[in-house]
N, C-alpha and C positions, 0 to 999 in steps of 0.2 A: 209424725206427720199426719193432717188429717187426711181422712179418705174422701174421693170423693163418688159418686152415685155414679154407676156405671148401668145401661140397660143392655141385659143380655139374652137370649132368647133358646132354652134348654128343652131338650124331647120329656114331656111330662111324665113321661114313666121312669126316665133319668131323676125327677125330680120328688115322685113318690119315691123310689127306691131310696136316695137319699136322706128324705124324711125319716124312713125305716132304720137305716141304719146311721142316723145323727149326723150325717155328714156334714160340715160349714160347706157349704157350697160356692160362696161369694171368694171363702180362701183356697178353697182346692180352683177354683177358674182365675183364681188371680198365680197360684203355684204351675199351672198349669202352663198360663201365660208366660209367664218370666222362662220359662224352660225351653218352649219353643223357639221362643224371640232370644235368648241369650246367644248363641253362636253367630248371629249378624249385627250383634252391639259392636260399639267401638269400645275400648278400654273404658273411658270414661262413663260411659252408659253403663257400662255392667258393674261400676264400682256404687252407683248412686241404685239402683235396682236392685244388687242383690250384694249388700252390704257383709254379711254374715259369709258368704262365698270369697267376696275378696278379701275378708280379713284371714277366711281357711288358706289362701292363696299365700300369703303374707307370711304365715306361720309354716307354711310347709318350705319356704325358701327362706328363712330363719331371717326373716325381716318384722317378724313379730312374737312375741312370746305370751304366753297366759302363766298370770305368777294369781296360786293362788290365796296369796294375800292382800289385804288393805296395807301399803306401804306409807309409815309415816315417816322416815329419815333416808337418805340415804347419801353415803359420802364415797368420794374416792381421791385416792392420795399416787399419783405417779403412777399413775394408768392412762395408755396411749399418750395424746399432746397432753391431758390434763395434770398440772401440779397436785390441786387441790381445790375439791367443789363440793360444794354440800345443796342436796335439795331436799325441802321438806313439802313434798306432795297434800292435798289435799284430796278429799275421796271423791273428787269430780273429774273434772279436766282439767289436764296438766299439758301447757307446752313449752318445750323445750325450745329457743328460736336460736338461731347462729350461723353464721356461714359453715361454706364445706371444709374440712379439714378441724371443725372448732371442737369436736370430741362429742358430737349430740350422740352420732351411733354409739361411739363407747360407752356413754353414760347406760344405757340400755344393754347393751350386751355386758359390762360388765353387772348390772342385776341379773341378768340371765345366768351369767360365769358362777357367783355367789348361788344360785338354786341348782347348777349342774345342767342347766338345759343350752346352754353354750360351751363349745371349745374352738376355739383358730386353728383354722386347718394348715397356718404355717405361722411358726415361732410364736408370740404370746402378747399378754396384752400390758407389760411391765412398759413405763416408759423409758425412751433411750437412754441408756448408758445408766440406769438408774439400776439397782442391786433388790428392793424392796419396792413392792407395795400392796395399799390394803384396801378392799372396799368393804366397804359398814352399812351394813341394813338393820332399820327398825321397821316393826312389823306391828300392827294394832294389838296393844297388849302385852308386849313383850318388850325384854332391856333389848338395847344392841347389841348384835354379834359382828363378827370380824371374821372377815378372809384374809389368811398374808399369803399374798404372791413374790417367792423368789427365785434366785436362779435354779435352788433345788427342787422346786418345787411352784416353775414358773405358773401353774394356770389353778394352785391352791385346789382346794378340797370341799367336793358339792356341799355344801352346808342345809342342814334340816332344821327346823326350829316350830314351835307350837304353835296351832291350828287359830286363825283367826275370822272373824267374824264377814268378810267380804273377799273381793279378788282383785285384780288388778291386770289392765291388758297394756301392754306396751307396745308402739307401732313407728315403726322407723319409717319418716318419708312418704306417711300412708298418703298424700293429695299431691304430690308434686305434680302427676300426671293429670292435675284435673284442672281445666280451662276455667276462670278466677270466677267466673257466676255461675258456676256447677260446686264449688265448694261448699257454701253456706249450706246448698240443700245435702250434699253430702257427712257434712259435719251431723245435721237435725236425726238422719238417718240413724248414723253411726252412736247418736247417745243415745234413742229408741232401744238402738242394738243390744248397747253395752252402757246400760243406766252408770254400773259401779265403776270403780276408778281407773283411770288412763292417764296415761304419760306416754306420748308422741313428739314427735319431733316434724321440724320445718328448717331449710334451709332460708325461708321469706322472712326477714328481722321485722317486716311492719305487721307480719301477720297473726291477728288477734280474734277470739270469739268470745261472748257473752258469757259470762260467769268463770270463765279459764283461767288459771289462774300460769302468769308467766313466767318464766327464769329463759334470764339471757345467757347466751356464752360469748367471749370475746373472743375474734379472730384468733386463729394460730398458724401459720404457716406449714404447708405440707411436711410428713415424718416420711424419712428413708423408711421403706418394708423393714424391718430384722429379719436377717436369713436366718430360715430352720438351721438347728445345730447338725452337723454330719456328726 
C-alpha cells in the first residue's frame, strides 16, 4: 500500500537522539500509533491495520497454519464430505470459493494433518462410513508423498519431507468479517504481508481478486459429527 505524508511535530532532542541512534522514526510513530489506537478498533479495523497480528490471531485458534513449503499438488481422497479433489496451487494466491459444509476448511486442515500441526479434538477426519483415506502433497522439488488415514490409524502419521525454496500460509475464512469495500484494501495489505504463497478460503462463490488463481468446490450437504470411540 502506498504511504502517505503525514506532519507530525516531535521534541528535537527526541529527534537528535534518534538520529544518534538510527532510529526510522516515521515507523516507530506509525508502531507506536497502531498500538495505542488498536484496543478501540472494531474487528474489522484492526484486521486491515495490523494485518500480521490478525493473522497471529488466526493461527493461534488453528484457523490458520504456516506450512513452510511452496505447495505444488495437493489431493485428498474420502476426507470429511470430500470424495476426491485435487488442487494444484500456484506460488501466489490461492482461493478456495464454496459454500459452508463443501469441505474448504478440510482441504486446509487436512494439509495441516499431513505436516502434524493439526489433530480433531473429536473423532477424525476419514469420511463417513468410509474405512480409508489419503492425502498427497507435492512440495517445490520433491515427488509426492502420501498420508493413509484408517481405522487404525485414523489421523495417519506427521509426515516430514525436504526443505524447499518458499513457504506457504493458509487461512480459513480470513475476510468473512469484513464489510465488502474494506476487503480489497485488506487483501493489498495481506500480499504486502505475505508476498509468498497462500491458499484461503471464502464461503462468497462470486468472490475473486487480481492475479488469484480460483478452484471451486461444489455444495455438499451437512455430515453427522462421528462420535469419538469410547
Amino acid at each position: 500500500m502506498p504511504k502517505k505524508n503525514t506532519l507530525i511535530y516531535i521534541d528535537d532532542s527526541l529527534v537528535s537522539l534518534a538520529k544518534q541512534l538510527k532510529v526510522n522514526i516515521s515507523e516507530t510513530a506509525e508502531t507506536a500509533l497502531r498500538e495505542k489506537m488498536l484496543p478501540y478498533m472494531s474487528m474489522s479495523e484492526k484486521m486491515i491495520v495490523d494485518v500480521e497480528g490478525y493473522v497471529k490471531d488466526l493461527i493461534a485458534t488453528k484457523s490458520a497454519f504456516f506450512i513452510p513449503y511452496l505447495l505444488k499438488e495437493v489431493g485428498v481422497f474420502n476426507i470429511g464430505p470430500i470424495d476426491h479433489w485435487m488442487l494444484d496451487p500456484v506460488g501466489g494466491l490461492n482461493i478456495i470459493r464454496g459454500p459452508n459444509g463443501s469441505g474448504k476448511t478440510t482441504i486446509l486442515k487436512a494439509i495441516a494433518l499431513f505436516y502434524g500441526l493439526y489433530h480433531p479434538e473429536k473423532g477424525n477426519m476419514l469420511k463417513m462410513d468410509e474405512k480409508e483415506g489419503i492425502i498427497q502433497v507435492k512440495t517445490d522439488g520433491t515427488e509426492m508423498h502420501y498420508l493413509l488415514l484408517n481405522s487404525a490409524n485414523p489421523n495417519g502419521t506427521a509426515c516430514r519431507i525436504g526443505p524447499s525454496s518458499g513457504a506457504c500460509l493458509l487461512l480459513d475464512d480470513a475476510i468473512e468479517r469484513l464489510p465488502k469495500d474494506k476487503v480489497g484494501v485488506f487483501m493489498s495489505k495481506l500480499r504486502d504481508y505475505w508476498p509468498s504463497q497462500i491458499i484461503m478460503t471464502t464461503a462468497n462463490q462470486d468472490f475473486s481478486y487480481p492475479e488469484a488463481k480460483i478452484f471451486n468446490l461444489d455444495g455438499k450437504p451437512p455430515l453427522r459429527r462421528r462420535s469419538p470411540k469410547r
